[in-house]
N, C-alpha and C positions, 0 to 999 in steps of 0.2 A: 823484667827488662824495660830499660827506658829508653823510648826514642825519642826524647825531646833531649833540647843541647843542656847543660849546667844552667846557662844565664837565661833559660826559656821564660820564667818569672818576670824576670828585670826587662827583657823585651816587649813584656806586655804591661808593664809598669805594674804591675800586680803590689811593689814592693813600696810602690805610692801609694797604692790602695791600703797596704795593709800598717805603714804611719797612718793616715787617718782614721783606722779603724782602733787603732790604738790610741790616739788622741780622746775616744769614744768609751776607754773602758774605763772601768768603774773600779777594779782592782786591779793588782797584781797577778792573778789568777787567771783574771780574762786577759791580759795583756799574754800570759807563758798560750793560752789559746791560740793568740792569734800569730806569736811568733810559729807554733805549732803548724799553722795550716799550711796546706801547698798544694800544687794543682794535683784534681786527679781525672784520670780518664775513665774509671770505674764507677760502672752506672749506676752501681746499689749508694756508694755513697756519695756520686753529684744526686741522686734521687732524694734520700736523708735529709742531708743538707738542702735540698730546696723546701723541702717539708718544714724543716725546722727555720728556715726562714721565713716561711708564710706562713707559720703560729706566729712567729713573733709580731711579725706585720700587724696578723688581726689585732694580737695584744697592743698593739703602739694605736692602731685606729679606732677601736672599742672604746679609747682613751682609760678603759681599766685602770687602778688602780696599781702599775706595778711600781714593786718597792723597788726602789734606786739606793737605799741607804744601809747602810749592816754588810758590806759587801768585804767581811772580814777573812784572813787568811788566817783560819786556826789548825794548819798540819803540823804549823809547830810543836803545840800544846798537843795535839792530838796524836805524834808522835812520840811527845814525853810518857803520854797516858800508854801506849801501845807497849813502851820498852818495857817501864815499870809498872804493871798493874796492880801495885800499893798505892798507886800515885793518883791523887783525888783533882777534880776538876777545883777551882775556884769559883762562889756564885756569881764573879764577875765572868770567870770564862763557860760556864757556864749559861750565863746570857748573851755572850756575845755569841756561844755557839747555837743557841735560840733562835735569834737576829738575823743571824748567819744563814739559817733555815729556811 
């Protein structure tokens, strides 16, 4: 049951927040993410979700080494592989799905 109104989002501009945050991704994949998300009042996953924002944090300030690049969407191919399992990777899709990794 939801007690917040339909436009409870757009009230908090949340919907601003979440164009910038899309401005911010790196694929297609992270952008269907972000379209994805919306509030929740449920504590296991605002708790998750803070979790997994303060890994990433460290990782941004550790200044680690994270890859930004290879940020490929291969469900395609990897749907071809699923239907047909005659159906062989290419060693190109096969590195892209490396990369990918």
């Amino acid at each position: 049951m939801n007690i917040y109104p339909e436009n409870f989002e757009q009230k908090l501009n949340f919907d601003v927040i979440r164009e910038h945050i899309i401005a911010k991704c790196l694929s297609p994949l992270g952008e269907e993410l972000v379209f994805a998300m919306s509030f929740s009042s449920d504590y296991e996953t605002v708790i998750t979700n803070l979790i997994q924002t303060q890994e990433f944090v460290e990782i941004i300030h550790s200044k680690a080494d994270f890859p930004t690049t290879y940020f490929l969407d291969m469900r395609h191919t990897l749907l071809g592989v699923e239907r047909d399992l005659s159906t062989w990777l290419s060693a190109e899709e096969v590195g892209d799905l490396v990369n990918s990794l």
